[in-house]
C-alpha positions as a Markdown table, in Angstrom:
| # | Residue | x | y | z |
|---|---|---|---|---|
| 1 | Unk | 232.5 | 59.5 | 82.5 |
| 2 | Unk | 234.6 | 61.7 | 80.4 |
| 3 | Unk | 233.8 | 65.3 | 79.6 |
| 4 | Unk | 234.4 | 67.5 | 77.0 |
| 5 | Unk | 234.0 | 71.4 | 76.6 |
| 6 | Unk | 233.8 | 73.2 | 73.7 |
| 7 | Unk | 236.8 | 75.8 | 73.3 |
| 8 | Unk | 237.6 | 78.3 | 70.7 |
| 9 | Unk | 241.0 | 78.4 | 69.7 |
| 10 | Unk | 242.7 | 81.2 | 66.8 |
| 11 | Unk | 244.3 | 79.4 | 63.9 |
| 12 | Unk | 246.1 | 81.6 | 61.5 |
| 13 | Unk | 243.5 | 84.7 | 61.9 |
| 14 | Unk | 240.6 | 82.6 | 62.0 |
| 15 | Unk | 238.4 | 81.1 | 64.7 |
| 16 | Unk | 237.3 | 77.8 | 64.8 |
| 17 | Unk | 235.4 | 75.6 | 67.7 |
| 18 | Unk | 236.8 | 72.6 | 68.6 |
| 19 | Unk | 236.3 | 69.9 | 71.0 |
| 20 | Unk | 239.0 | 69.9 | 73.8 |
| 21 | Unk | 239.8 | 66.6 | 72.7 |
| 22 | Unk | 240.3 | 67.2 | 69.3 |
| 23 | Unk | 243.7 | 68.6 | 67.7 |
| 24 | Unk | 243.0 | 68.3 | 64.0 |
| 25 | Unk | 240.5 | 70.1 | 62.0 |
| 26 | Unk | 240.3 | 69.9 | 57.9 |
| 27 | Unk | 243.9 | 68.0 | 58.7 |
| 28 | Unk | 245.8 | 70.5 | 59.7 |
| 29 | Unk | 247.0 | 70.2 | 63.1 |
| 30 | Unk | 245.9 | 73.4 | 65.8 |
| 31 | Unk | 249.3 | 75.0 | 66.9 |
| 32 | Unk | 249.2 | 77.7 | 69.0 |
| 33 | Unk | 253.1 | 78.1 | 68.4 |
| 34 | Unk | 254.2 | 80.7 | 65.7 |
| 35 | Unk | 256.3 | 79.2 | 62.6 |
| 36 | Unk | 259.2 | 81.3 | 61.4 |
| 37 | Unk | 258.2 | 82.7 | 58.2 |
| 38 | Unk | 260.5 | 81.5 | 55.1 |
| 39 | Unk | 259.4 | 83.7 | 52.8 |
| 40 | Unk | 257.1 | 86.6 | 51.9 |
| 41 | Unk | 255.9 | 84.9 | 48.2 |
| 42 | Unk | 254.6 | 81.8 | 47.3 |
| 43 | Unk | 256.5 | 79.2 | 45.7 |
| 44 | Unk | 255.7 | 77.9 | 42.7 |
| 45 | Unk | 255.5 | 73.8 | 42.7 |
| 46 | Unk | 255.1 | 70.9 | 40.0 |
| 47 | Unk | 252.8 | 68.6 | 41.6 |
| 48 | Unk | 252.2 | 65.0 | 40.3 |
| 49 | Unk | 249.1 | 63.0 | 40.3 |
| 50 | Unk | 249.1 | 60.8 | 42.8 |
| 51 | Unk | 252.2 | 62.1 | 44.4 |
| 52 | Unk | 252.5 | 62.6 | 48.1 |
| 53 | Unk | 254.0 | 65.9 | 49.1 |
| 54 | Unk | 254.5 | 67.1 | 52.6 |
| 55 | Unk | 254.6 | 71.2 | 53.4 |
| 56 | Unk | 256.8 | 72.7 | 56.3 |
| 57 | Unk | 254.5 | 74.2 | 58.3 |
| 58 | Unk | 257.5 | 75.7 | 60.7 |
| 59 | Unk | 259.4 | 77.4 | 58.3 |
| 60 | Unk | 262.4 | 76.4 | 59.6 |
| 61 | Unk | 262.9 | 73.7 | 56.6 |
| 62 | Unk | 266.0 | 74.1 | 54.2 |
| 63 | Unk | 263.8 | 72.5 | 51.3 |
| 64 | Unk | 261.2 | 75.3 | 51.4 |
| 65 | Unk | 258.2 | 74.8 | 50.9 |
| 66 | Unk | 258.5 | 71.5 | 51.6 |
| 67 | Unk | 259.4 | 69.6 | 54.9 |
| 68 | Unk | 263.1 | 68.1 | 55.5 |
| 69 | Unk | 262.1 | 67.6 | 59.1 |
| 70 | Unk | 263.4 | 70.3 | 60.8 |
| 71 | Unk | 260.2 | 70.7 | 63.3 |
| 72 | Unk | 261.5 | 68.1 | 65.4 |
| 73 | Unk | 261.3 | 68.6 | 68.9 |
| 74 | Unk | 258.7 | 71.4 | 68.3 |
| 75 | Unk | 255.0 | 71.1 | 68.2 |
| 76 | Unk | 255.0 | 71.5 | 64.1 |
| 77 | Unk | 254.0 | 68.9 | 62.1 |
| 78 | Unk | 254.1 | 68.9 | 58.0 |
| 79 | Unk | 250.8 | 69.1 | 56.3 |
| 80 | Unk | 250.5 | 66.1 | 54.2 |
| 81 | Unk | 248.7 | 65.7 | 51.4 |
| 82 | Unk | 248.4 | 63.8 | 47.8 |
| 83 | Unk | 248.4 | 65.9 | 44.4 |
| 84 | Unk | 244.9 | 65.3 | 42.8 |
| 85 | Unk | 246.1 | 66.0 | 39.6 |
| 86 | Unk | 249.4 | 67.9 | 37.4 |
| 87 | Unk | 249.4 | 71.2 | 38.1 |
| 88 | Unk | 251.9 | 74.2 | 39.2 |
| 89 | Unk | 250.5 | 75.1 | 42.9 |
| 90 | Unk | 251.8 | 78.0 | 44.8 |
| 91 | Unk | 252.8 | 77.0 | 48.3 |
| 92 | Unk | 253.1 | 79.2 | 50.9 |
| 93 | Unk | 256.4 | 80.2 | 52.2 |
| 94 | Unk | 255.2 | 82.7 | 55.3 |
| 95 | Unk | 253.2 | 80.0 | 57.3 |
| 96 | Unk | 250.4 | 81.9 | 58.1 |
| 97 | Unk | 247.9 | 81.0 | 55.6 |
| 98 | Unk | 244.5 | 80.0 | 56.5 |
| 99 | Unk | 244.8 | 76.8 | 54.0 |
| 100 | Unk | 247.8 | 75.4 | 55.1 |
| 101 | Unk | 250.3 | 74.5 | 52.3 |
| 102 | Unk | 248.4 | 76.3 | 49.6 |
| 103 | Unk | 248.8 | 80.3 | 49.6 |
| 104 | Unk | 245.9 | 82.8 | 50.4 |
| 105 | Unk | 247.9 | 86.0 | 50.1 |
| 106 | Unk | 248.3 | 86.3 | 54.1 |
| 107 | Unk | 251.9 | 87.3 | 53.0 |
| 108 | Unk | 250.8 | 90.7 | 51.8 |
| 109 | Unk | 249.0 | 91.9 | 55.3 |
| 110 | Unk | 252.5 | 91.3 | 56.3 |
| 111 | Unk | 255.3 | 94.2 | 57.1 |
């Protein structure tokens, strides 16, 4: 019979409980590994409707803020996700926001 123990784990400055077995929570992958930060502002992005985008979550990506695939071989993965509607989003560039892809202003607790 398999077990499984609650853990706590710290994703970007905030806790969360998990399951030992689980590894995503609101779709964001739990990496314990810290991204290089790109940039200390958001960027500012055209999304499409319906569009698919995918946001480095490394920093180590040439395309900031968007993935070019540079993670591999590291425990990154991009955050995927599909633009509801137009709009200009501002996607963070320092990787240490607590909604990834979108910014929360995490770059200005920053030195």
């Amino acid at each position: 019979m398999l077990q499984c123990f609650p853990i706590i784990a710290l994703y970007h400055y905030r806790i969360v409980a998990l399951d030992i077995h689980s590894f995503i929570i609101h779709n964001s992958l739990i990496n314990m590994d810290k991204p290089t930060i790109a940039g200390k502002a958001p960027l500012p992005v055209e999304l499409k409707a319906g569009e698919t985008y995918a946001w480095c979550s490394c920093g180590k990506s040439s395309n900031q803020p968007m993935c070019d695939g540079s993670h591999k071989g590291t425990s990154f993965v991009p955050k995927v996700f599909k633009a509801e509607k137009d709009q200009t989003a501002y996607l963070c560039t320092c990787k240490l926001t607590g909604n990834p892809g979108m910014c929360d202003g995490t770059h200005k607790k920053l030195e």
